[in-house]
C-alpha positions as CSV (number, residue, x, y, z in Angstrom):
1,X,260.1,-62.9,51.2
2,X,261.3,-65.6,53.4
3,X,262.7,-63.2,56.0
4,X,259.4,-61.7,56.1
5,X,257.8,-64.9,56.8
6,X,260.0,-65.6,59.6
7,X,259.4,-62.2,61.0
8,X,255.8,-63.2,61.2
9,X,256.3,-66.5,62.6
10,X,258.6,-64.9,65.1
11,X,255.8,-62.0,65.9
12,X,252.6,-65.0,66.1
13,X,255.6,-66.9,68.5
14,X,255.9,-64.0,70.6
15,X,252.2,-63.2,71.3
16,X,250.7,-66.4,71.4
17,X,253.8,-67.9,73.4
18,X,253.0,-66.7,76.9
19,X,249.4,-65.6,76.1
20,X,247.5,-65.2,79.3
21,X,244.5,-67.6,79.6
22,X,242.6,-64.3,81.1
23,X,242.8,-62.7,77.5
24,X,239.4,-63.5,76.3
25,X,238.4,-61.3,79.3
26,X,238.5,-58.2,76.4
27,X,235.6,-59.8,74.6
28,X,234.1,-59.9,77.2
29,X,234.5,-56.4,78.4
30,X,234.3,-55.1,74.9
31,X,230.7,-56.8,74.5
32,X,229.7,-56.0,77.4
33,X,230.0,-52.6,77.1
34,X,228.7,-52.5,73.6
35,X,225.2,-54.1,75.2
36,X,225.4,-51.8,77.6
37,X,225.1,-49.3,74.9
38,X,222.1,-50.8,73.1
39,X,220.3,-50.6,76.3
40,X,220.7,-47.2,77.0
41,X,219.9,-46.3,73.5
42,X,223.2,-45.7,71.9
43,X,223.1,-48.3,68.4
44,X,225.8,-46.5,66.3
45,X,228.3,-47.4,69.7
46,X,227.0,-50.7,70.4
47,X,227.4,-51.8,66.4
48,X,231.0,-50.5,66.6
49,X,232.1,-51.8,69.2
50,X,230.6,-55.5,68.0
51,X,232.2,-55.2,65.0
52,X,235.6,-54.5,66.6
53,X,234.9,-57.1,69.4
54,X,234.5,-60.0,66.1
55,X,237.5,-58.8,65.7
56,X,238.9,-59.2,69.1
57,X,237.6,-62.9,69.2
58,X,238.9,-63.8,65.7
59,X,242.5,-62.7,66.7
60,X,242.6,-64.3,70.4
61,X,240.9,-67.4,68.6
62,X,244.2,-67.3,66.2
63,X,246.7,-66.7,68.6
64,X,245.2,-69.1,71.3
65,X,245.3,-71.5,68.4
66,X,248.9,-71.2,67.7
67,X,249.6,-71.4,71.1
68,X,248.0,-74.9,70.8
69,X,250.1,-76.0,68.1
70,X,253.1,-74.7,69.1
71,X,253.3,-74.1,72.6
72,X,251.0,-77.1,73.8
73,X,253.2,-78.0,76.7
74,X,252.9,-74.5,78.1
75,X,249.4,-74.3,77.6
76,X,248.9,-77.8,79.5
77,X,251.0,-76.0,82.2
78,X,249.1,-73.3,82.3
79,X,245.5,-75.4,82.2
80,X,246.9,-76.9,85.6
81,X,247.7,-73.9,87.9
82,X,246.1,-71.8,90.1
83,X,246.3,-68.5,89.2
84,X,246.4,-69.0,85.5
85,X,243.9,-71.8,84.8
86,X,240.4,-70.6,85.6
87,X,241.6,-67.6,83.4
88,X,240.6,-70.0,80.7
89,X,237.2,-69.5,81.3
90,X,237.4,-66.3,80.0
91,X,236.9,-67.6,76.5
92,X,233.4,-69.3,77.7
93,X,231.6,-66.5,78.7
94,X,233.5,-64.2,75.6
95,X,232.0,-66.6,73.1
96,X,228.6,-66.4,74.9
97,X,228.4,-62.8,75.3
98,X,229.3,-62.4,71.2
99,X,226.8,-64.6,70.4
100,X,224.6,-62.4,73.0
101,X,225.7,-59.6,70.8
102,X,224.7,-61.3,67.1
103,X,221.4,-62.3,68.2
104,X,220.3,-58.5,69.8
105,X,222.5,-56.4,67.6
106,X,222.4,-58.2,64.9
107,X,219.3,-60.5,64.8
108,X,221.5,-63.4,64.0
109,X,220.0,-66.2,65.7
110,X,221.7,-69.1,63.9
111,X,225.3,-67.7,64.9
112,X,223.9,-66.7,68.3
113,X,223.4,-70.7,68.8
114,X,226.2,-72.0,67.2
115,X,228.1,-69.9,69.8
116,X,225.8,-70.9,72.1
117,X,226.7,-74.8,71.6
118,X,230.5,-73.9,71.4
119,X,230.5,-71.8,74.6
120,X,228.5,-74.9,76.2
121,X,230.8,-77.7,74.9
122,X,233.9,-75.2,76.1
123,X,232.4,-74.9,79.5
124,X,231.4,-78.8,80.2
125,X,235.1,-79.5,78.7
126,X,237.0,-76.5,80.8
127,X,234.6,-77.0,84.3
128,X,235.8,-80.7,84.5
129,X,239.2,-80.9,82.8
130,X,240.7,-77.8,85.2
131,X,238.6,-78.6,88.5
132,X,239.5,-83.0,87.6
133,X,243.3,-81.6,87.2
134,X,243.6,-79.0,90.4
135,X,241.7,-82.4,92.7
136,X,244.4,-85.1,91.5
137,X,247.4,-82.6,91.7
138,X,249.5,-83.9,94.1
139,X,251.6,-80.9,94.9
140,X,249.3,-78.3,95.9
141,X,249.4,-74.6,96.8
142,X,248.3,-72.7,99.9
143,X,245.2,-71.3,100.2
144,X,246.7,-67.6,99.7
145,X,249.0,-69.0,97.0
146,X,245.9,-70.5,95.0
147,X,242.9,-68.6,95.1
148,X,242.4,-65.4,93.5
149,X,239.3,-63.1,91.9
150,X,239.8,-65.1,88.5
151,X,238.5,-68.3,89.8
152,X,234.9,-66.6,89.5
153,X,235.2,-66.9,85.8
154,X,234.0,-69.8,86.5
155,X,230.9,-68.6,87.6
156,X,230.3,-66.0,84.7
157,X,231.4,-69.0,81.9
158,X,227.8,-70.3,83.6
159,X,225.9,-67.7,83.5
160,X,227.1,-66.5,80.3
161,X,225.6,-69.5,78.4
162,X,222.8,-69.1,80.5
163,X,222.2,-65.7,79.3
164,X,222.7,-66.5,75.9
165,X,220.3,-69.6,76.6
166,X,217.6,-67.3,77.6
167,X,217.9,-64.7,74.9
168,X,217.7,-67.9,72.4
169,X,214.2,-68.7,74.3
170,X,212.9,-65.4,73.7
171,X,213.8,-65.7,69.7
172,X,214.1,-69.4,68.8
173,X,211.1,-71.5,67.9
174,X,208.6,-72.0,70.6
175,X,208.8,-75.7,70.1
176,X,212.0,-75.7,71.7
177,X,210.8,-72.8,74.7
178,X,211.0,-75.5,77.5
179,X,214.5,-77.1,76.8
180,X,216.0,-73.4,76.5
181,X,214.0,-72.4,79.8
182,X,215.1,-75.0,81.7
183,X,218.6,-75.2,80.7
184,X,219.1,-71.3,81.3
185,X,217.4,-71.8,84.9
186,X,219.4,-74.6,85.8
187,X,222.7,-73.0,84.8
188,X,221.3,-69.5,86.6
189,X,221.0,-72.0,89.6
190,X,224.2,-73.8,89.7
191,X,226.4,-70.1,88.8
192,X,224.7,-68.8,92.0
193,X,225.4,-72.3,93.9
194,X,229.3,-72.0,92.1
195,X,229.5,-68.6,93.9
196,X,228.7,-69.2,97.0
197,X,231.4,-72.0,97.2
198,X,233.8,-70.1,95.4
199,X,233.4,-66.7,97.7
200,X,233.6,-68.3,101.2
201,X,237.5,-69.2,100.4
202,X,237.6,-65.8,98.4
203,X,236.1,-63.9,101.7
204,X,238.4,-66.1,104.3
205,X,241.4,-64.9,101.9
206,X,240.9,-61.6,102.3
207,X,240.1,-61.9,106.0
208,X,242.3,-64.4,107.7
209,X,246.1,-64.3,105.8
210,X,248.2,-61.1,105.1
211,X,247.5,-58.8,102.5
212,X,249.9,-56.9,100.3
213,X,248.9,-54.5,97.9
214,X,250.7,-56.6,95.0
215,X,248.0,-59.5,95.9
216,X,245.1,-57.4,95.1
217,X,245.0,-58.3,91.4
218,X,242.5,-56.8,89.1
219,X,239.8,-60.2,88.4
220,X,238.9,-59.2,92.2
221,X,236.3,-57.1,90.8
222,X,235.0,-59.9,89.4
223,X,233.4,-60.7,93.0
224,X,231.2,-58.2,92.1
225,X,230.9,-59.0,87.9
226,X,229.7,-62.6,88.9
227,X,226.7,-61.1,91.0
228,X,225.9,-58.8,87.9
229,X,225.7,-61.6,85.7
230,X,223.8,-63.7,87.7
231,X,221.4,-60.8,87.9
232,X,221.3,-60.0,84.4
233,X,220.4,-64.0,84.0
234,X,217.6,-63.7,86.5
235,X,216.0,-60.4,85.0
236,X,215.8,-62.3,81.6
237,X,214.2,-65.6,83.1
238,X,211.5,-63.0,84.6
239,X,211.2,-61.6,81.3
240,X,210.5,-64.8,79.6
241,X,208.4,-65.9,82.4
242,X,205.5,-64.4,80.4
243,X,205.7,-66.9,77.4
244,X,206.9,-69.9,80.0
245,X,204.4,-71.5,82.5
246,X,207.1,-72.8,83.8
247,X,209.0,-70.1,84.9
248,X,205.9,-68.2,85.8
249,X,205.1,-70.9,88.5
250,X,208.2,-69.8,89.8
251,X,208.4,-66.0,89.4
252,X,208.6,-64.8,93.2
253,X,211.4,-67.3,93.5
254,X,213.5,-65.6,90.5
255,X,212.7,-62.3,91.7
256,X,213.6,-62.3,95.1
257,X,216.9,-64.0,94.1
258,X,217.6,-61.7,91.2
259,X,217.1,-59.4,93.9
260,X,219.5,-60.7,96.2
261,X,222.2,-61.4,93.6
262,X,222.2,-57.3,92.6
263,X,222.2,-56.9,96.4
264,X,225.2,-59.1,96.7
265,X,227.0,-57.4,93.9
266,X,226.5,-53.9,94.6
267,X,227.9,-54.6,98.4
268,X,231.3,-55.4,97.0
269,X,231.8,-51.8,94.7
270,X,232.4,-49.5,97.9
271,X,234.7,-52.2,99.5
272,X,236.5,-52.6,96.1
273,X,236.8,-48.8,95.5
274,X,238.2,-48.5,98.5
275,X,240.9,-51.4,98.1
276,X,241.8,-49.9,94.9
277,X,243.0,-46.0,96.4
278,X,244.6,-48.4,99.0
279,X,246.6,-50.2,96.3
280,X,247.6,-47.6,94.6
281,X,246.8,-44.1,96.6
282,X,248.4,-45.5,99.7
283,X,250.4,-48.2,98.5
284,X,251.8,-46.1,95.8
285,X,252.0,-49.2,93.7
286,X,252.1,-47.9,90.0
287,X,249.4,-48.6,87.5
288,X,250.8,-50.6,84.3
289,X,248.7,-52.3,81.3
290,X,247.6,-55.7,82.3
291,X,245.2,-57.8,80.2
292,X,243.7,-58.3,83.9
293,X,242.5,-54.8,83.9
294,X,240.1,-56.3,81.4
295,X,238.6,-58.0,84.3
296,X,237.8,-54.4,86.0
297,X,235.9,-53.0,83.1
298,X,233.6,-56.3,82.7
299,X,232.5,-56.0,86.1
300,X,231.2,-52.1,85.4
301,X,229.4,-52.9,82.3
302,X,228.1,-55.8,83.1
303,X,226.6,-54.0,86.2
304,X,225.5,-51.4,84.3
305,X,223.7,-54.0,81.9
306,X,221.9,-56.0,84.8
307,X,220.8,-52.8,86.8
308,X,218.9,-51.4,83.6
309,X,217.5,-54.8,82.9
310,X,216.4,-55.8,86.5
311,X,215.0,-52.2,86.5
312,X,212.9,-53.2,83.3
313,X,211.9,-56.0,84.3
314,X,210.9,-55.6,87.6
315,X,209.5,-52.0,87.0
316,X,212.2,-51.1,89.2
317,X,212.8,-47.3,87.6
318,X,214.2,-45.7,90.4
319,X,217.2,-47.9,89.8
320,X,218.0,-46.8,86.2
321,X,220.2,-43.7,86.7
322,X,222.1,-46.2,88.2
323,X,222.4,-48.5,85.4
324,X,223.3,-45.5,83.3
325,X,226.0,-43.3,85.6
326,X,227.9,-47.4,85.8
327,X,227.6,-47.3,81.6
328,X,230.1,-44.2,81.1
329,X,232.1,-45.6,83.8
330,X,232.9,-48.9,82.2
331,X,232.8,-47.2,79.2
332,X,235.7,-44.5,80.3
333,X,237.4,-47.6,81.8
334,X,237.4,-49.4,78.5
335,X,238.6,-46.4,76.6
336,X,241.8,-46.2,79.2
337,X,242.5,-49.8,79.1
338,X,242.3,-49.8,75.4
339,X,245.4,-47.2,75.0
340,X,247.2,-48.7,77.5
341,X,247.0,-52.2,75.4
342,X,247.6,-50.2,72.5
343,X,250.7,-49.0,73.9
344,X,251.4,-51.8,75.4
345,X,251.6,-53.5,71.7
346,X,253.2,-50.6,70.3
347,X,255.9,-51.0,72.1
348,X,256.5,-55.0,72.4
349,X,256.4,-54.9,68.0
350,X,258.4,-52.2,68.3
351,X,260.8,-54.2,70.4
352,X,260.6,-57.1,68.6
353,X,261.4,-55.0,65.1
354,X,264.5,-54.1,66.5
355,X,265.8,-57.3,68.2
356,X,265.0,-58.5,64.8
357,X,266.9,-56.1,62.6
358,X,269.5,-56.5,65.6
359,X,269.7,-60.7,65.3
360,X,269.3,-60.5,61.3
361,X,271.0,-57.2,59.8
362,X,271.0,-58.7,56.4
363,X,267.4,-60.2,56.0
């Protein structure tokens, strides 16, 4: 019995030890893609896949947990650099797109803001303690070194609780319309603002220092993902614009920037297609399970999502098959990155089984 125990402490050490701060990122996929779903009028796949994505978040929740306790020094590490610490973000914007999930999927609008608030206090703690911690450091990278695709979690942490903000509007009491409204339009505004800071250094990367095909990590997609999000924000402000004076005063406004984040967004797929048969068509550079790849399929569903919604909401119907050709996508591309983590786990238990039976023949 004991061995057994230690075998589990052993197993929980060696997945929550080096656990990358990016791992939320299959919540996120996973619920996007299960929205996506609902939308295009597919419940039985968009309840199974919520299910299995409460799953998701309890596990990462456990193992991120145990990291704390255990592995707190790394973790602080971790918080502090460049490549690693935005990736923390990730579990912002997976806690608001599950609670996006319980409230449409499930009509479950007390979790849906509990989730809210947690998502909110994670993002006010996360935005200030890592941005606070990369302006003291007084050893800093180079501008290659430092910024990659991931730092626009950042951006989709905001407009994830803005998103879920919204949706709360458009089911919570209507005593508390104007607070939701305004937050969810003032995060929508600062996401966008967030970007635009956050893609000038992103853009002067790619343009202005040497680029090798090992550089062009996965989260880059999430130049485009941010712009999705941001448009799936601005579509449900226009919806709730109806009920909202407030936001109806200012419906040209949302539109025509709805419009141009979708714009935005859907200007970086070619480019990043194209990047990506560079990488690995001409680069030859072999493709491997990486809980990064996460940070490809969020991009696709979440695009999906926002083009179906704008489309609705802007009686935009052209733009539909769109939404619905980018749904199988993402959800092909979740279905691939699935095995591959599958196998990917496969294979590091059964590693660890047999350095196990190897360090402890007699347990």
């Amino acid at each position: 019995m004991k061995g057994m125990e230690k075998g589990l402490v052993r197993l929980l050490d060696t997945a929550a030890k080096d656990l990358a701060p990016a791992y939320f990122a299959l919540v996120m996929a996973t619920g996007i893609v299960s929205l996506a779903a609902q939308a295009i009028g597919i419940p039985l796949l968009a309840r199974s896949l919520f299910w299995l994505n409460g799953l998701f978040y309890g596990v990462l929740w456990c193992l991120t947990l145990w990291r704390i306790m255990h592995f707190g020094r790394r973790l602080g590490v971790d918080l502090k650099d460049y490549q690693r610490g935005p990736g923390f973000f990730s579990v912002v914007a997976g806690s608001a797109i599950l609670g996006s999930q319980f409230v449409l999927l499930a009509n479950e609008e007390i979790t849906g803001m509990l989730l809210w608030g947690l998502a909110m206090a994670l993002w006010l703690i996360l935005k200030y303690g890592i941005f606070t911690a990369f302006t003291i450091q007084k050893h800093k990278p180079s501008l290659d070194g430092g910024i990659t695709g991931t730092w626009l979690l950042a951006v989709v942490a905001t407009q994830s609780v803005a998103v879920l903000a919204a949706l709360l509007d458009a089911h919570w009491n209507p005593v508390h319309r104007l607070e939701f409204n305004f937050i969810a339009l003032s995060l929508w505004l600062w996401g966008g603002m967030l970007y635009i800071w956050i893609m000038v250094i992103i853009f002067y990367r790619f343009n202005f220092f040497p680029f090798a095909a090992e550089d062009l990590v996965p989260p880059y997609w999430i130049n485009m993902g941010a712009m999705a999000i941001s448009t799936l924000a601005g579509s449900l402000l226009i919806v709730n614009a109806a009920m909202a004076p407030y936001l109806h005063s200012l419906l040209p406004f949302l539109k025509g920037f709805t419009v141009f984040y979708w714009v935005t967004g859907s200007w970086w797929i070619p480019l990043l297609v194209t990047l990506e048969i560079w990488r690995h068509g001409i680069k030859r550079l072999p493709i491997r399970y990486d809980p990064l790849y996460w940070s490809v399929v969020f991009p696709l569903g979440m695009y999906s999502l926002c083009t179906i919604h704008m489309a609705q909401s802007m009686d935009l119907s052209f733009l539909l098959p769109i939404g619905h050709a980018f749904f199988y996508l993402a959800l092909l591309a979740w279905a691939i990155t699935l095995a591959g983590m599958i196998h990917h786990l496969g294979l590091g238990l059964l590693r660890a089984g047999t350095e196990n039976r190897i360090s402890h023949p007699l347990s």
